[in-house]
N, C-alpha and C positions, 0 to 999 in steps of 0.2 A: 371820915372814911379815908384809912391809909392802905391803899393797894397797892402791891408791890407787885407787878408783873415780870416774869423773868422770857427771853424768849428762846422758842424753842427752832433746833436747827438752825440753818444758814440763807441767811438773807441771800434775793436773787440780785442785786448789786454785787457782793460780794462773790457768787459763783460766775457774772459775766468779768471781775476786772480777774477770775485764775485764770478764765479761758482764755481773754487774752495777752494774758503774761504767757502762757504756755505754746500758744499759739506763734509769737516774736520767739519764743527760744527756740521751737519746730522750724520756723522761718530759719533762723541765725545756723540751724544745722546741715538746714538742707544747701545754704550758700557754702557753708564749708564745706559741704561732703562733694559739689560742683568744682568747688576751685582747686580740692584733689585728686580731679578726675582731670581737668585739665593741665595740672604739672604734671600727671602719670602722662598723661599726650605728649605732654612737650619733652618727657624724658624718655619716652620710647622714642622720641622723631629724632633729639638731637643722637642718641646710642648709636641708630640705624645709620646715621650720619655721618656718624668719627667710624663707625664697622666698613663702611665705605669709603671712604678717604682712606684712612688704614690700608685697604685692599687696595687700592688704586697707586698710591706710593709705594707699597712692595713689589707691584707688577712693576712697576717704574722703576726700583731698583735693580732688581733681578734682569729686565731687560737695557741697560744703560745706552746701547747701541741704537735702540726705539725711545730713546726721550722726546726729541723736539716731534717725535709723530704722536707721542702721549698729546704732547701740549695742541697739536694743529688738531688733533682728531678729534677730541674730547671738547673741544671750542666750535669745530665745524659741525659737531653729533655725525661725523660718519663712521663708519665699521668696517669689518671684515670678518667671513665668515669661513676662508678655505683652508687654512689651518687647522681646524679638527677633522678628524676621519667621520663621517656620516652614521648612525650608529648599523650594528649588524653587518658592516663594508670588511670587507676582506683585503687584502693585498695593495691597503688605498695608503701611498705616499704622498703627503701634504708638500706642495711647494711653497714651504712656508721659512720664512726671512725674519729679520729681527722687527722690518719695517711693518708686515704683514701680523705679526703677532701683536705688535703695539698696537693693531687696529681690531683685531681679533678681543684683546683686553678690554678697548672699548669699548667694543659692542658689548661685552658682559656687564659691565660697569655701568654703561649707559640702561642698557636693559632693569639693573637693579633700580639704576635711579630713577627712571620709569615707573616703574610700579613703585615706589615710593613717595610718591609725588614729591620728587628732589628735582634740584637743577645743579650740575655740575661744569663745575671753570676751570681750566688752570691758569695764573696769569703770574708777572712779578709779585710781590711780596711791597707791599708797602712799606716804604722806605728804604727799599732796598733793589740793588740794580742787581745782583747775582742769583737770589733766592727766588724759587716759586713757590707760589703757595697753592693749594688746594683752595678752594671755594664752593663750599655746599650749603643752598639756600633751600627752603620749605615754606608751606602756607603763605602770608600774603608777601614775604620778602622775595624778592626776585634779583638775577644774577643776569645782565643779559651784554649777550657777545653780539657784536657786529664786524665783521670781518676779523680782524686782529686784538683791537681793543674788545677787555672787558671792564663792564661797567661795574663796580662792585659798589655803588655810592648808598646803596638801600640797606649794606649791609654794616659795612666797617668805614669808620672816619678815612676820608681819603687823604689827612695829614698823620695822622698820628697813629692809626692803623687799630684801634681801640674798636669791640662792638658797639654801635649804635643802640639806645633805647626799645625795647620790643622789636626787637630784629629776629629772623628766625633763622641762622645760617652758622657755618661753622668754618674755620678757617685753618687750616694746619699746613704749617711751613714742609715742603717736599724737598728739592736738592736745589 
């Protein structure tokens, strides 16, 4: 007796090792479609960050007479608000100065980085005694001022001025 059985269909070995072939490729996708959802974060936080700095150095430009009040103001987070007219005011002249405008710029500035959840500095420029740079940090990198000195050591090599590994900050040379 020579029987020759053929078989029919798909063995359930065979339909558990698809599911879990399919299931590691489901896996592998859903990690990638995470990890571009986190560089879209990170390239929306740095954008917001150089759109900011941008704006902060041209106010700095434009008012050169309010530099070193750019620098004291934006390190101590104070402001100024009596520079604009109040809205719907009539007849309202602002006593408003280059020092007062510099603080005025602040408070906008500071306000955006606020809602941001940013933190902004201005200090020298690493390795350099004439140049200031902007300093704008995000998520867990922190920028923190005490009195005069700012600490930027979380952010950028404090030799050689290079970003640090997983640093979340940004740095753009001012005047």
């Amino acid at each position: 007796m020579n029987m020759k059985s053929k078989q029919n269909g798909v063995g359930l070995i065979e339909v558990l090792v698809a599911l879990v072939l399919l299931a590691i490729g489901v896996l592998g996708f859903s990690l990638l479609q995470l990890r571009a959802i986190d560089a879209a974060q990170e390239a929306t936080e740095r954008t917001m960050a150089m759109s900011l700095a941008r704006d902060l150095a041209e106010r700095m430009r434009i008012n050169r007479l309010g530099f070193s009040t750019y620098k004291q103001a934006i390190n101590a987070n104070k402001s100024e608000t009596g520079c604009i007219a109040p809205p719907q005011t009539t007849n309202y002249r602002p006593n408003c100065n280059a020092v007062k405008m510099a603080k005025h710029d602040v408070a906008e500035i500071l306000a955006k980085a606020n809602l941001s959840g940013q933190t902004i500095a201005i200090s020298n420029c690493i390795q350099s005694k004439t140049l200031n740079c902007i300093y704008i940090s995000w998520g867990k990198t922190t920028i923190k001022v005490t009195g005069t000195n700012v600490d930027t050591s979380s952010c950028v090599n404090q030799t050689t001025g290079t970003y640090l590994a997983d640093s979340k900050c940004l740095v753009m040379e001012a005047f």
